[in-house]
N, C-alpha and C positions, 0 to 999 in steps of 0.2 A: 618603143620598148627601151626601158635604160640603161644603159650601160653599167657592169657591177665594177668596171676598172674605173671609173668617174668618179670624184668626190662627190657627193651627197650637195644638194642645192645650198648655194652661201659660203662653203667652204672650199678653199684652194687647195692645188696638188702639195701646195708646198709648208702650209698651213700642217696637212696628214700626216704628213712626213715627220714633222716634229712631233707631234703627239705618239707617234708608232716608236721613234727615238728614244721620247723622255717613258715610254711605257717598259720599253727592254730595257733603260735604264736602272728603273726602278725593280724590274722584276728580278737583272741581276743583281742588285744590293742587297734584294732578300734571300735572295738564293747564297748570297755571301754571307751575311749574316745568321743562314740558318745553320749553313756550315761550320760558321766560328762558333754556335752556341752546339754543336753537336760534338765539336773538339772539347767544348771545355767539358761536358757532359762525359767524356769517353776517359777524361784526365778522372775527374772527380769519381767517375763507379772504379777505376783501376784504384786508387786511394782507399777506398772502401772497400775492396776486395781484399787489399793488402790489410788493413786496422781489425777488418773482420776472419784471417787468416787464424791458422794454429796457431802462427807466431806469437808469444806474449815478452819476450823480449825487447826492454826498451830502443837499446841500439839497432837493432835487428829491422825495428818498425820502422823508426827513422829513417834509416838506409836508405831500404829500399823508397821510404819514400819520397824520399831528395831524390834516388836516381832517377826514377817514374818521371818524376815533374820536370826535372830538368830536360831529361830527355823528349819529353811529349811534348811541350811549348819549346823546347827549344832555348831554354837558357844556358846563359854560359855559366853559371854555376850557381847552387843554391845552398845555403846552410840554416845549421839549427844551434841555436846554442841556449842552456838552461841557466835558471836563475837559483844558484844554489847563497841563501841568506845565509846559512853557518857560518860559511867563508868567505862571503861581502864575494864570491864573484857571478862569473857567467862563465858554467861549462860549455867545451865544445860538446855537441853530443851527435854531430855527421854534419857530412859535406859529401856534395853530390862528387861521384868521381868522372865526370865529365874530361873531355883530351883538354879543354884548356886547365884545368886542375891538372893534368898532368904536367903539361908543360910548364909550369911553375915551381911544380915538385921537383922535376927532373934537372932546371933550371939552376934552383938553390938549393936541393937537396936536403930538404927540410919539408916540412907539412904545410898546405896550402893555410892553415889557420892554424896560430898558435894555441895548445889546449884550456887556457885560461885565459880569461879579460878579466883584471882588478878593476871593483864598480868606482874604487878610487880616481879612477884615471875617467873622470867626465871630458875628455879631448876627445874620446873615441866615440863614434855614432852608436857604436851596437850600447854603450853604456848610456847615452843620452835619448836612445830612441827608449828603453828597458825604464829609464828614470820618469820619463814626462809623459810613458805611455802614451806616445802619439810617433805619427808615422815621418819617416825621416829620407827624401832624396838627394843623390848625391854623386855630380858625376868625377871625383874624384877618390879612385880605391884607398888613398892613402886615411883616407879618413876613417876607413874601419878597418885599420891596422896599425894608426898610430898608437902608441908607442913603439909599437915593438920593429917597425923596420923605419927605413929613413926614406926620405921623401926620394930619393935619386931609385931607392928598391920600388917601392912601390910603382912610379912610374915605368920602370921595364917589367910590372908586374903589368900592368894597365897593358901595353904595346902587345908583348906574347898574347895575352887574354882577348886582345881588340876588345875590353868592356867599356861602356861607352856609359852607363849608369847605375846605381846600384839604390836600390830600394830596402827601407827595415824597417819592417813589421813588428811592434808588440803582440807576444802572445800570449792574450787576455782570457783566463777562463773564471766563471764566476767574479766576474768585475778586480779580478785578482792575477797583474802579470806573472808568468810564470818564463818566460825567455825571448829568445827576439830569434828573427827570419831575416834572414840576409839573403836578397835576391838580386843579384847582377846581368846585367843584360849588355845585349851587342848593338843595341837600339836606343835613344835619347828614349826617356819613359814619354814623351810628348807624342812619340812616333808608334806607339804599340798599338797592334790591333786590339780591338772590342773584345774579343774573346780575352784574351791576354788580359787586358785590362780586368775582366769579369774574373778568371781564374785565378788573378792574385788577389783580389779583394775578398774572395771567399777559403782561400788557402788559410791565412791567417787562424782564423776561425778554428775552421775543418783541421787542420796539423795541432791548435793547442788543443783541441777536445782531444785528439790521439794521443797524445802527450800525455795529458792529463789522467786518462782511463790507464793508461798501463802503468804511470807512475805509482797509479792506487792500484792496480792489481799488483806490483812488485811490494807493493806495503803490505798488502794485506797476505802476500807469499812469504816476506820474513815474519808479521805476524805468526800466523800459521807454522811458520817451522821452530818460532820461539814457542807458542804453543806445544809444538808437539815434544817439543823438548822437554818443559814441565810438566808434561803429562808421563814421558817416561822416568823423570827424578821422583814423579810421584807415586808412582809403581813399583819404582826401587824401594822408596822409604815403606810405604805401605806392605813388602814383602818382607823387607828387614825388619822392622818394626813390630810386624806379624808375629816371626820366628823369635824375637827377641821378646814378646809379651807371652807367647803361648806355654813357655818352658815355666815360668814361675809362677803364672795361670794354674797348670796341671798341678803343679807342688802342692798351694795353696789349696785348692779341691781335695787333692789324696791327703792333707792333713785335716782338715773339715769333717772327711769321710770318716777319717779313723777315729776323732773327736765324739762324735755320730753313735759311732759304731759302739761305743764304751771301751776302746783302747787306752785311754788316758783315766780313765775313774767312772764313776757317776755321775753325772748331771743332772743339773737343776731341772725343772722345765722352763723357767724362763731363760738359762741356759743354753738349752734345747733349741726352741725358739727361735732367737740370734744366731745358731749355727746353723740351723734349717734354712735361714732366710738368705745368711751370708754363700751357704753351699747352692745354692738356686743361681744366687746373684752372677758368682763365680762362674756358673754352669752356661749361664746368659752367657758372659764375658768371652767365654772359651768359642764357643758358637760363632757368634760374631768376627773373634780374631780370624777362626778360620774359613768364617762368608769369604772376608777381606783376601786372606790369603788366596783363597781359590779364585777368586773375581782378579787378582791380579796378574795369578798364573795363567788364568784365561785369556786376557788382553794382550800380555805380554809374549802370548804363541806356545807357553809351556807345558800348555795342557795337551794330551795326545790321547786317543783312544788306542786300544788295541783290539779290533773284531774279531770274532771270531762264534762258531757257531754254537746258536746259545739258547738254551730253554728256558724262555721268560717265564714259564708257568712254577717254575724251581726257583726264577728269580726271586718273584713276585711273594710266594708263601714264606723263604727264606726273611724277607724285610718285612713280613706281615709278623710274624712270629720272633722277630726285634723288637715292634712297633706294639707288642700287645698288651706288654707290663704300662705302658704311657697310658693306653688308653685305655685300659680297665681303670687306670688312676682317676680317669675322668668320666667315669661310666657309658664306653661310648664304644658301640659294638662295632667290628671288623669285620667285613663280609666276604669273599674269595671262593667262585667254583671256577677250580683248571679246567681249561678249554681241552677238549678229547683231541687227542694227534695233533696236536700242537704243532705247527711246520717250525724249522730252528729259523731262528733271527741272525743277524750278524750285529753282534752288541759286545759293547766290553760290560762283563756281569758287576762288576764293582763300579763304574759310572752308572749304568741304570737302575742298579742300585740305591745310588747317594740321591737321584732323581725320583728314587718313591720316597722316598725317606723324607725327603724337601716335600713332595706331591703330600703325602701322607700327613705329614706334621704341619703342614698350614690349615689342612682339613677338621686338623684335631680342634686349633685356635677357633676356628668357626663351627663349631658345632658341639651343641649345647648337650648335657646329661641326658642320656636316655636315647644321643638319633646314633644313626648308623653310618661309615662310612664303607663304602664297595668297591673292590674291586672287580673288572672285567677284564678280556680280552678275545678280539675276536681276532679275520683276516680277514681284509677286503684289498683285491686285486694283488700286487704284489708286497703288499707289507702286513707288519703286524701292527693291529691298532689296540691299544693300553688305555682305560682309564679306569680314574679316580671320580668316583661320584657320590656328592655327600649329604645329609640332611638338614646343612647348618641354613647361616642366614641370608646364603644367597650373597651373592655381587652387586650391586648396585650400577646400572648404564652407564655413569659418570667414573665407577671405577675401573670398568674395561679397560680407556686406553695406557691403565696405569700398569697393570699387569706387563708382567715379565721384561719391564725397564729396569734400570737400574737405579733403588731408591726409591722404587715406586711402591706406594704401600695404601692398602683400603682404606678409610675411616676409619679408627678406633670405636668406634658405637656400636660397627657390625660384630666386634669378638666379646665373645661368650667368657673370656677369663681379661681381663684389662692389663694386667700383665704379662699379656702372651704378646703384645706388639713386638714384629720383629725389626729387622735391617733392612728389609724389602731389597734383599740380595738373592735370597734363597730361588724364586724364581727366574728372574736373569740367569743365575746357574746352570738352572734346568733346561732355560732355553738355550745357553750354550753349548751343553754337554749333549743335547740332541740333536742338533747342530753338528754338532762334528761328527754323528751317526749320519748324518743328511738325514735325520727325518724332518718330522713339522709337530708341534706344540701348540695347544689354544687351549680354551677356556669357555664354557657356556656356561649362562645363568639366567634363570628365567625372574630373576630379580630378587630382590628383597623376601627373605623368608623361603624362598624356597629352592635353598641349594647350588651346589654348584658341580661343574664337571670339568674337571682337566685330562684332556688327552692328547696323548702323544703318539706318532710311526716309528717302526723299523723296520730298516728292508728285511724283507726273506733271506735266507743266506741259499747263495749258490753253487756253495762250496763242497762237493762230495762227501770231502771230511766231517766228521763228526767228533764233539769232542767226547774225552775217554770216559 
């Protein structure tokens, strides 16, 4: 029987023995190594946790993530500094606050790094590593501080710090440096472990793409706020402007009218004519000034409703019976039966108002001598549903997504007068002013030729009150 304590036949006790050796050997090295690559893994997702945070602050990113790295490898201190071309230099934009950063501070009583480097000054590394975009070692501190201290400073900089080397990174994104990494260690770089080694060759990298992405979100944040800015100069002028056209507007019209009227004498018919055409023109003009106006006072917060409890069915015939001189104009029948016990709405009667009037008068545009346009209204669940339904030429599928944008307007083929194209304001309006009712607006059309329906909600009113 053989023994299991015996070496196997040919091989010596002493022979196993090494092999059993170089096998733990080996199995600790991986076991080391798995280690080190599981540090630099814990550095790099804590990096990414930080870059993918709320924070969109450039300094802020930075920070924290010099202090991360410094702390987690263990360096004696880490910086960042950017490459600003306007002004030939290199900002500081953080430094890890690390005790040995402190003790320098507290030292000289000054900041571990002065906040500019002149790219003038090619003596210093951080300028010469930035210039020749290649990577720079160096176990003497003074050399990324020269100018600015003297050699005797630097060296009691070095002693407190015990940094023993200091490495600089350009920080390269789309083949285009954008500032350098200044990394100092307590170790000759010959001596660092693997992980180390790994973690700062991918730091580089990983820190200018951070860099990078927030610099362009803080661009595209003062975009954005320059933006918004001429968006509200343009709403100022568009209201002033407004008020300032519509007053001499109205003048010109009530002189046309009186023109018209035979206030001034007799008229030619050709005349006539020219005043008809210019009294239209005008009438456009005035229209439009006050889309603009109202589109502005909308954006700008100034529009308000006042609810209160309200009989759409009194609305409705009120703006049917404004709207009837237009449309007999154009032989185009009105339809309207009040709905029986009508529950009240919570509406301001003069916005939902100007909102038939808009609903109404686009209906008119689209629909030709002889069709009809209807109104309804029923109640389903807690609100009151309104529409307009008409017999003109229909919507077209590609004109949907244009409705009730701002500016957004059908085809000119689909209207029945070619002179009727409006501002493609009139509905945006409507969808704001219902909107601030909280209801909801749409539009159906079963295509071309055959109609269309705009409806809109409002709530039920809750309100015991009734008005007088």
């Amino acid at each position: 029987m053989n023994n299991l304590n015996q070496p196997p036949p040919g091989q010596s006790t002493k022979g196993l023995a090494s092999d059993l050796a170089h096998l733990t050997q080996e199995m600790y090295k991986k076991n080391f190594e798995l280690v080190e690559r599981n540090k630099t893994l814990s550095i790099l997702r804590k990096i990414h946790e930080i870059i993918l945070s709320s924070v969109t602050d450039i300094n802020q990113i930075a920070q924290r993530v010099v202090d991360t790295i410094a702390i987690e490898a263990e360096f004696k201190t880490i910086s960042l500094f950017l490459l600003n071309r306007e002004k030939n230099i290199l900002e500081k934009l953080a430094v890890s606050q690390t005790e040995e950063v402190a003790k320098v501070e507290l030292a000289f009583n000054r900041p571990f790094f002065q906040a500019e480097i002149p790219l003038l000054e090619e003596i210093n590394l951080a300028v010469k590593t930035v210039k020749e975009k290649k990577v720079f070692v160096t176990h003497e501190v003074f050399d990324i501080f020269v100018p600015h201290i003297s050699s005797d400073d630097a060296k009691r900089i070095q002693e407190l710090t015990k940094i023993k080397s200091c490495l600089l990174y350009p920080l390269i994104v789309r083949e285009d440096v954008i500032g350098v990494m200044i990394i100092c260690l307590g170790e000759s770089e010959m001596l660092l472990f693997q992980y180390k080694q790994d973690l700062i060759e991918r730091l580089s990298g990983v820190i200018g793409i951070a860099i990078d992405n927030a610099l362009l979100y803080k661009e595209l944040k003062i975009a954005n706020e320059t933006l918004l800015q001429i968006d509200t100069l343009k709403d100022e002028f568009v209201s002033l402007a407004s008020h300032e056209l519509r007053t001499p507007m109205t003048a010109i019209k009530s002189y046309i009218w009186m023109a018209l009227s035979g206030r001034g004498g007799t008229l030619s018919d050709k005349l006539r004519y020219y005043l008809d055409r210019a009294y239209k023109s005008t009438d456009r003009l005035i229209k439009l000034v006050n889309d603009m106006l109202n589109v502005s006072r909308i954006e700008s917060g100034r529009v308000s409703v006042s609810l209160k409890a309200t009989n759409i069915n009194e609305v409705i015939i009120d703006t049917l019976t404004e709207m009837l001189p237009k449309a007999q104009e154009q032989n185009v029948e009105l339809l309207f039966t009040p709905f029986p016990n009508l529950p009240y709405a919570d509406a301001d009667a003069d916005k939902i108002k100007e909102v038939l009037i808009n609903l109404i008068g686009n209906a008119l545009k689209f629909t030709p001598m002889g069709g009809k346009i209807t109104a309804s209204v029923s109640v389903t669940n807690d609100v009151v549903v309104v529409k307009i339904t008409d017999t003109g030429k229909g919507i077209p599928p590609e004109g949907m997504p244009k409705l009730f944008q701002k500016f957004g307007r059908i085809d000119s083929e689909y209207l029945v007068k070619q002179n009727a194209q409006g501002t493609g304001l009139g509905l945006y309006i409507c969808k704001s002013l219902i909107e601030l009712h909280h209801g909801r607006i749409w539009a159906e059309s079963d295509g071309e030729g055959k109609g269309s329906t705009f409806s809109f909600t409002l709530k039920l009113t809750r309100s015991p009150h009734l008005p007088l």
